[in-house]
C-alpha positions in Angstrom: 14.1 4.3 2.0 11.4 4.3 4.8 9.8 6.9 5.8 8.2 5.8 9.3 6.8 8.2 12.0 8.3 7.5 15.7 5.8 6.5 18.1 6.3 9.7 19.3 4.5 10.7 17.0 2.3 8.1 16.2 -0.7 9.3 18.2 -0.7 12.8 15.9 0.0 10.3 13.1 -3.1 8.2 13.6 -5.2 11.7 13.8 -4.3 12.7 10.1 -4.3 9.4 8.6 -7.1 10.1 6.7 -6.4 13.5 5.5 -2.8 12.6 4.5 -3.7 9.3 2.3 -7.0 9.8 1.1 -10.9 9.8 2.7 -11.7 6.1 3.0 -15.2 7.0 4.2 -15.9 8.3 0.5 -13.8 5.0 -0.7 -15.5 2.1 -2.2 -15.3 -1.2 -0.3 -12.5 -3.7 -2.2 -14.7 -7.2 -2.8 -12.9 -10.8 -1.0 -13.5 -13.7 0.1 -16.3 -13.6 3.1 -15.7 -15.8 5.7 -18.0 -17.2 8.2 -17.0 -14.9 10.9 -18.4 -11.7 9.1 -14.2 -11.4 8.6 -12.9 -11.2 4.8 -9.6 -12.1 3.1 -8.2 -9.6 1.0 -5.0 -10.1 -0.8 -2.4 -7.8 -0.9 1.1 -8.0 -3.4 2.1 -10.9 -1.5 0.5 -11.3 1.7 -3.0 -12.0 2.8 -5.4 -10.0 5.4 -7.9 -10.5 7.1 -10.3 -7.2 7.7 -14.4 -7.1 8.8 -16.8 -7.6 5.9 -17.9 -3.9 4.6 -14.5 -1.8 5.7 -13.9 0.6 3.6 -10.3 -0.1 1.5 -8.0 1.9 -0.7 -4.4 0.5 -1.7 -1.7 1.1 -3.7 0.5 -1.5 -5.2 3.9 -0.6 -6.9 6.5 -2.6 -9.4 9.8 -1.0 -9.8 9.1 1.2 -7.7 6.0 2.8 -9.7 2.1 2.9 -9.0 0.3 0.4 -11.1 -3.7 1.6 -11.2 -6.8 -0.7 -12.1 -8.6 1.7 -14.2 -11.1 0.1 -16.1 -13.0 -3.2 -15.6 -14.0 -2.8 -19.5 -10.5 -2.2 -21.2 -10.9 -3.1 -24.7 -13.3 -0.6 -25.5 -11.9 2.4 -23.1 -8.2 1.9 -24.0 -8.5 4.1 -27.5 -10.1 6.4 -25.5 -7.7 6.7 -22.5 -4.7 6.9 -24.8 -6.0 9.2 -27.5 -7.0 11.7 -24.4 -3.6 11.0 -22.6 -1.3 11.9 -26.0 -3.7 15.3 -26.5 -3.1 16.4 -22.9 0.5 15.7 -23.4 0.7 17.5 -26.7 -0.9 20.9 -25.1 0.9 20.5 -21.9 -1.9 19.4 -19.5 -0.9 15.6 -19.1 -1.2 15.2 -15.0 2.5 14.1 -13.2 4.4 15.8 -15.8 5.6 18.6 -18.3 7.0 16.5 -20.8 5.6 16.3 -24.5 4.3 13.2 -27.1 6.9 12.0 -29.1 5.7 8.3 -30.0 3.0 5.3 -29.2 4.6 1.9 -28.8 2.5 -1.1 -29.0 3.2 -4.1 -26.5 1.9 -7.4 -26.3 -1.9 -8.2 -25.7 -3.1 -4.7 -26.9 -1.5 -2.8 -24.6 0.3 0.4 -25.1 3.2 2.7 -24.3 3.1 6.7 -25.0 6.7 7.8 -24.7 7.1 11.8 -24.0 9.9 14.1 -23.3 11.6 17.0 -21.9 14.9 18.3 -22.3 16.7 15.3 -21.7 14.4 12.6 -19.4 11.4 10.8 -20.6 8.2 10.1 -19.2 6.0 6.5 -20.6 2.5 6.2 -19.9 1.6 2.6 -19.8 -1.5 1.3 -20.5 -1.7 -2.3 -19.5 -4.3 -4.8 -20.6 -5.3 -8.1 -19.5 -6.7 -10.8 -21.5 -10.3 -10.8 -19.2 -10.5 -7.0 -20.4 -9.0 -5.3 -17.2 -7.0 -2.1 -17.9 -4.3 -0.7 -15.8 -2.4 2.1 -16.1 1.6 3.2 -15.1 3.1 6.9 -14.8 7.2 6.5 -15.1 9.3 9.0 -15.1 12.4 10.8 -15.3 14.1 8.2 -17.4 17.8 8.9 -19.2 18.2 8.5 -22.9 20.9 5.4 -21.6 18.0 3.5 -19.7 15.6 4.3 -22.2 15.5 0.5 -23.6 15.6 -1.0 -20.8 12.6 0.7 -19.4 10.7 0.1 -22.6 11.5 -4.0 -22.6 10.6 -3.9 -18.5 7.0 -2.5 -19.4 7.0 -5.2 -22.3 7.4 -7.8 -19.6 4.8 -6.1 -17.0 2.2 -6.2 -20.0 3.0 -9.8 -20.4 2.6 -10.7 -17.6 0.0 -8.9 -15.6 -3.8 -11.0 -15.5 -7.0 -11.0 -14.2 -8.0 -12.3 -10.7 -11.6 -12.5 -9.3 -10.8 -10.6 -5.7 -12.2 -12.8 -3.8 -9.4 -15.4 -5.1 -6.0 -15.6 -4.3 -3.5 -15.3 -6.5 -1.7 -17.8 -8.2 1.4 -19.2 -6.3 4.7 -17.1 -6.5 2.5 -14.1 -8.0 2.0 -10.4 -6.8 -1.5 -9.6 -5.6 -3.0 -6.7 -7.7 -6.7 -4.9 -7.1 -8.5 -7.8 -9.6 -5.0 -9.1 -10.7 -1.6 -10.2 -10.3 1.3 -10.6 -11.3 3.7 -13.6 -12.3 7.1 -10.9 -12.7 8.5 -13.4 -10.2 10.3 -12.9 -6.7 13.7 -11.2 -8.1 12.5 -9.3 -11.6 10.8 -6.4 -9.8 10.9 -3.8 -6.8 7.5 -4.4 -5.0 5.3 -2.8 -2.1 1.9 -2.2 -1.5 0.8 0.5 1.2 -3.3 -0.4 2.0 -5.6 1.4 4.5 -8.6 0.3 5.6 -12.0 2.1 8.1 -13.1 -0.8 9.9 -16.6 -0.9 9.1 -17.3 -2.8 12.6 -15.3 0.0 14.8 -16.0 3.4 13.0 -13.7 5.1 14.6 -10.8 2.8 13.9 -8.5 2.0 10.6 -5.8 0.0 10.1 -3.1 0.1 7.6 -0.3 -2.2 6.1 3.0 -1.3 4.0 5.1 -4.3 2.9 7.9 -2.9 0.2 11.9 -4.2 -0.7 14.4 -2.1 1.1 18.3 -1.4 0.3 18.9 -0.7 3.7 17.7 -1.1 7.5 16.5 1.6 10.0 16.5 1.5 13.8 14.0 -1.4 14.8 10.2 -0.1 16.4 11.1 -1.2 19.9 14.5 0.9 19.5 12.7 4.0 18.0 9.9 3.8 20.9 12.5 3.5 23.7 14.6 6.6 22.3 11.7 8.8 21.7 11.4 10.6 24.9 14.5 12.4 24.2 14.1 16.1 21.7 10.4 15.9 22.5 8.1 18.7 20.7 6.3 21.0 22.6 3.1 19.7 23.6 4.5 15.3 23.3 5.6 15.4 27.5 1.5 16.7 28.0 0.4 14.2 25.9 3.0 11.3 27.0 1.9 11.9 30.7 -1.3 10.5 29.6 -0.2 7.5 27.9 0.0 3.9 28.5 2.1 1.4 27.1 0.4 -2.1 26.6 2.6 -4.0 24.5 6.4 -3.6 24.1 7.8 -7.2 22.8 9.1 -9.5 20.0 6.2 -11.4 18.1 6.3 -13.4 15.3 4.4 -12.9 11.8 4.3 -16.9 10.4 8.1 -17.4 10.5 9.0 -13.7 10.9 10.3 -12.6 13.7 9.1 -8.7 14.3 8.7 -5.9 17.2 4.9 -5.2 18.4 4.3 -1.9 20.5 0.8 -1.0 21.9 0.1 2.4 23.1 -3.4 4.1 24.6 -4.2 7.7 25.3 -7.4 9.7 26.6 -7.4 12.9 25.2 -10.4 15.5 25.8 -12.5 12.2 27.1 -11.5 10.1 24.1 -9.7 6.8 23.3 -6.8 7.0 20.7 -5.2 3.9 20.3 -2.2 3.3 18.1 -0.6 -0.2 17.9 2.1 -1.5 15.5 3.6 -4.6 14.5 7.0 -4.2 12.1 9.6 -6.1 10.4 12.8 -5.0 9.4 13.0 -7.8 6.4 16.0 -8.6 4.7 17.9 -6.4 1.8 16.5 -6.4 -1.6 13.5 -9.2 -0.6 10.2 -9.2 -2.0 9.2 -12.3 -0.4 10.8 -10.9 3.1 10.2 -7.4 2.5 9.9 -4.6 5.6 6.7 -5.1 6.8 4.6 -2.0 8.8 1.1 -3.1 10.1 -0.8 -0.6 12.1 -4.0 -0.1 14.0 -5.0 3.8 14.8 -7.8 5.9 16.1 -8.8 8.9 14.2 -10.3 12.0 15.6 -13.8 10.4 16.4 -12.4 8.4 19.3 -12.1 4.8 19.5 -15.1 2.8 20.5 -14.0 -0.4 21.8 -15.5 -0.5 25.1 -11.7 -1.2 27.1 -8.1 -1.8 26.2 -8.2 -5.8 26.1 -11.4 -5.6 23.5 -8.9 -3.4 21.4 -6.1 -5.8 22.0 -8.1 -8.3 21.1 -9.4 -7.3 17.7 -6.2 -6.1 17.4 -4.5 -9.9 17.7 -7.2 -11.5 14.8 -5.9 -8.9 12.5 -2.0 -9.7 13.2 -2.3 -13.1 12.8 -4.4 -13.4 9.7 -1.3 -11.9 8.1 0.4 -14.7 6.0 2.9 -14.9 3.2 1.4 -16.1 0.2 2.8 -19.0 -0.8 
């Protein structure tokens, strides 16, 4: 399920971003479609952002639940090497993500491959998924029983049929699932989805935001309800640093059609700004095209630089609403 800091926390949470998901200052900016107020569209599984030309993007994007990773805009020729270097780390032990040993290449459609492994009893399949423009992605599963062994083998099957080419600046095709220079036509019901993106904002230095949209199985306590509760079990140091915060938004707002819970917090700390404002919605059990969606803005240790709360609030708001479902 979830795994969503309080806004208790959130301030802490929007000092360590970096650190915890990658260094998006040494990340290289994901291309889209520039737009005439220096703002681009990127899209992302299946929903469509907004974000200042230049920021600095890294994103994940998962189906069934497992990390699917562009790694080569040249595929045909570098898929020989990537799987003949993959089953020699596996047969000395070395393969990164797991222990388990070669046992067999499968072949799937358009070129692409499977390389099942083992240990004890649970298998591991590194995918190697190509497109017919000569992208090459690439899937880690693992853990899977002897009894869902087929089944795993004809879902990969249908991913390596099914997975194409897109130019990033355009958007997908309807009823598909935004990749990084693909997507996906799996369809709204075949697949677990999410994406989790985080972007430095190349126009505010000192600001990111992020976006998680996944299917859930169950719902949490809403963001407004979470917020309102969190004063209670404090950890030393969060009444100091409470005491010096302000709320500025605490409210229902609606994403297109969806109704979700925005809060908006400030806090001055050592004579800097730290901003940390959220938008979530709960979505509805086992969606993809209504999935949870968690879309922050944060302040990392720099300081902010947005020269008072309603310029912040108001960058803040072109981001929210240039969050649409794809059609």
């Amino acid at each position: 399920m979830k795994n969503i800091p309080t806004l208790t926390k959130a301030l802490t949470y929007a000092l360590t971003i970096f650190a915890l998901y990658s260094p998006l200052s040494l990340a290289l900016p994901i291309e889209g479609k520039e737009m005439n107020n220096k703002l681009t569209t990127h899209y992302f599984g299946r929903f469509q952002l907004d974000l200042p030309t230049s920021s600095e993007i890294v994103a994940d994007y998962k189906l069934y639940n497992e990390k699917v990773e562009l790694v080569s805009k040249n595929g045909k020729s570098d898929l020989s090497s990537f799987v003949d270097q993959t089953i020699e780390e596996l047969k000395k032990g070395t393969a990164y993500g797991t222990s388990s040993r070669y046992e067999k290449t499968i072949p799937l459609s358009n070129g692409s491959v499977l390389i099942l492994s083992k240990l004890d009893k649970l298998y591991t399949f590194h995918a190697y998924l190509l497109t017919s423009k000569n992208t090459l992605y690439r899937m880690l599963v693992k853990s899977i029983s002897a009894k869902g062994i087929d089944g795993a083998i004809n879902k990969t099957r249908l991913i390596s049929e099914s997975i194409f080419f897109r130019r990033p600046q355009d958007a997908p095709p309807q009823g598909a699932f935004a990749l990084e220079a693909g997507y996906t036509t799996l369809g709204t019901t075949q697949s677990l989805e999410g994406i989790y993106m985080g972007a430095q904002i190349s126009t505010h230095p000192g600001t990111f935001v992020s976006l998680l949209t996944q299917r859930i199985v169950e719902h949490d306590d809403t963001l407004i309800k979470r917020f309102e509760n969190e004063s209670g079990g404090l950890i030393p140091g969060m009444a100091e640093l409470l005491s010096k915060t302000k709320t500025l938004r605490k409210r229902t707002r609606m994403i297109g059609d969806f109704k979700a819970e925005e809060v908006a917090v400030t806090t001055l700390i050592d004579g800097k700004r730290f901003y940390t404002f959220q938008i979530e919605y709960e979505g509805q059990i086992k969606s993809n095209i209504r999935p949870f969606i968690d879309l922050r803005l944060g302040t990392h240790e720099v300081g902010s630089d947005f020269k008072s709360d309603e310029e912040a609030l108001a960058f803040w708001d072109k981001v929210v609403d240039s969050l649409k479902p794809l059609p």
